[in-house]
N, C-alpha and C positions, 0 to 999 in steps of 0.2 A: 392632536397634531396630525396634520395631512401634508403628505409629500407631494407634490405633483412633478414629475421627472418630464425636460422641455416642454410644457404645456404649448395648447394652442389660447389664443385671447380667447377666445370661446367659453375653452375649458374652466382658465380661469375665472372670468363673469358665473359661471356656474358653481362652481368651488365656493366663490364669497358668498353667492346668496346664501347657500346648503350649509356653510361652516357659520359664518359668521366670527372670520377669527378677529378676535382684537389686534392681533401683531401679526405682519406681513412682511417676509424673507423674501428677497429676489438673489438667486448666486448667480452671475454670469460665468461665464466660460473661461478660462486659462491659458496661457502659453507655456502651463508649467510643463507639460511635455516634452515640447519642443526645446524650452530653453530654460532647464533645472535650477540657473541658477539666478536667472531675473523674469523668470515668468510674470505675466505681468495679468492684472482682469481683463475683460473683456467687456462691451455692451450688453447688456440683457436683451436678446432678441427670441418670442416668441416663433412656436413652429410656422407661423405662418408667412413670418418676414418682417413680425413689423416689431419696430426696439422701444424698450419702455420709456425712454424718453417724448416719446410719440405720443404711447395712448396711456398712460398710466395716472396722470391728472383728471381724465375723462372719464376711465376704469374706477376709479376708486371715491366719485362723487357719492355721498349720499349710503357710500356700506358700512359704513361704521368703524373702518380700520386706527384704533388710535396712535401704535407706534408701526413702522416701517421701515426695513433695513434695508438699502438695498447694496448688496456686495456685487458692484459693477460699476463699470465707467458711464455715468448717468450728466446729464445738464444739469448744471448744479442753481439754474433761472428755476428751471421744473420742479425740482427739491424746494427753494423757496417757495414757491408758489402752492405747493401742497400744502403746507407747513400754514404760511401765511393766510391760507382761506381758511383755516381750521376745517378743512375736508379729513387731515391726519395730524393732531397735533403734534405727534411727537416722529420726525422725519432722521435717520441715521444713513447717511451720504458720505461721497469721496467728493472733495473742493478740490480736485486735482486737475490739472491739462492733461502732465505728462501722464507716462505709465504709473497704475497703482500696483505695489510690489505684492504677488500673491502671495507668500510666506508671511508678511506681516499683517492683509486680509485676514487668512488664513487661521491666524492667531488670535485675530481681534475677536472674531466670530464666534472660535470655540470659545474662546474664553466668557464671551457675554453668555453663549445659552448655557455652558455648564453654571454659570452664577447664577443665571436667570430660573431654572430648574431645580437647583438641589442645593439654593438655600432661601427657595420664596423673596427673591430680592426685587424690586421696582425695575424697570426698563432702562431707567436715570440710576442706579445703585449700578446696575450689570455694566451698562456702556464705565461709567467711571471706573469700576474696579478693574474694566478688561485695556481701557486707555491706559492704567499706571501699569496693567503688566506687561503690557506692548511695548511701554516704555522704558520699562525695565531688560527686556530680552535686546532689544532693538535697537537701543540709545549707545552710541560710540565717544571716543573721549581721543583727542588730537590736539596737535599743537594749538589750535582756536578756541579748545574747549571742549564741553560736552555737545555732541549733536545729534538733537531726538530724532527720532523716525518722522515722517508725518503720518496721519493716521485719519480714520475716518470722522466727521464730526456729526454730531445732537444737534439738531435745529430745534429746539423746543421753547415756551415761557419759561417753563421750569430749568434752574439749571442744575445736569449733572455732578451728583456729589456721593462723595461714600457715604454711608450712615453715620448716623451719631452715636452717643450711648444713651439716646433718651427711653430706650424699652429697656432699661436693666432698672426695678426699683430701688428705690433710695434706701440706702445702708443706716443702719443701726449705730449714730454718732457716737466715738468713742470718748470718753472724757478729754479735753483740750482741739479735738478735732473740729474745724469749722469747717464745712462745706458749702454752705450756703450759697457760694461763689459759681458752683460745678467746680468741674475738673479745671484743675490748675493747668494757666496757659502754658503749655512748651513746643517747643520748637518740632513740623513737622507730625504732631499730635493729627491735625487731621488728615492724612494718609495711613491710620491704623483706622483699622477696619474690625467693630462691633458690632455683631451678628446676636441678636440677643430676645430672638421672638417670643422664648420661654423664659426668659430670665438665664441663660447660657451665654459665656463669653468664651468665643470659639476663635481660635487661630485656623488663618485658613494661610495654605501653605505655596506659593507660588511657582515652582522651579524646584531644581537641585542644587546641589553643589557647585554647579558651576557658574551659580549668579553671587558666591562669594567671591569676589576679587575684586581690585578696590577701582576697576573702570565700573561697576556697575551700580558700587556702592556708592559713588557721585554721584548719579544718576537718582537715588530715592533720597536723596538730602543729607548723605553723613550719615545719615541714624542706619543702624544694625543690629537685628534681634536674631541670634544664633540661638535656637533649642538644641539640647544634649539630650541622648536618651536617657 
């Protein structure tokens, strides 16, 4: 992992040759200073003036970059266009006009690399798992209903999804038991999240206590799994 704190384009162009990263983070700048409680992103603009919507189609022809995040107010033609020439297959953008809320940026982002790091998950695994929990924190319930956040989107072939339980091997049929089927359909079933690269079925744990209450538990479908110590 390399950091590059406001690069110049320069910098960068030298970075990609030397690193050769597969996955490319851009964070733009904030208003969270100024205004704590609707901060909002910013353009990504290089030290030297120039904003990635500009040269970042150009920058990234031909280096190998497969996924690319970029957490900034970006042209959302340009994200297509990246995407669409398979220069980066897999493109992670803001479809927004207005202001994008940096609190729930903010969210989305750590939440993808702490998934994407520390549990070997796909680029498409992370963005999904970090989408339901933006949705969870962020999502409000009013007299019209529930009203999600908006949130950044996956430009890719592939579509973002949580894993399955296909890396847990097949159990040891107990007499009358038929499985053959998989796992019996229920409701909501695919939003549990099976983490299982050893054969491990691991709960991964989202929030506190205070995403028990029943506006948020709308929000994941009814279903509720409380652990007791």
């Amino acid at each position: 992992i390399k950091v590059l704190s406001n690069p110049s384009l320069s910098e960068l162009k030298v970075a990609l040759k030397e690193i050769k990263p597969n996955l490319l983070y851009l964070a733009g700048a904030t208003t969270l200073k100024e205004e704590a409680k609707t901060g909002a992103l910013q353009p990504f603009v290089f030290k030297g003036g120039e904003t990635a919507s500009d040269v970042l189609v150009d920058v990234l022809k031909g280096q190998g970059v497969s996924t690319l995040y970029i957490d900034a107010k970006f042209d959302a033609a340009q994200a297509q266009a990246l995407q669409s020439s398979q220069e980066v297959p897999n493109v992670i953008a803001w479809d927004l006009e207005g202001a994008i809320p940096a609190s729930i940026a903010g969210q989305c982002a750590h939440c993808f690399f702490t998934t994407l790091l520390s549990y070997s998950a796909t680029p498409h695994e992370a963005f999904a798992i970090s989408s339901h929990v933006a949705r969870t924190y962020f999502s409000t319930r009013g007299g019209d209903g529930v009203t999600h956040p908006v949130l950044p989107i996956m430009l890719s072939a592939e579509k973002p999804a949580l894993p399955d339980n296909t890396s847990i091997p097949k159990v040891a049929e107990l007499p009358g038991m038929d499985i053959s089927q998989g796992v019996v359909a229920l409701a909501g079933w695919s939003d549990l999240r099976l983490l299982a690269p050893r054969a491990e079925l691991r709960l991964l744990l989202c929030g506190g206590p205070s995403l028990i209450d029943s506006v948020r538990l709308v929000t994941r479908g009814g279903i509720a799994i409380i652990a007791g110590a």
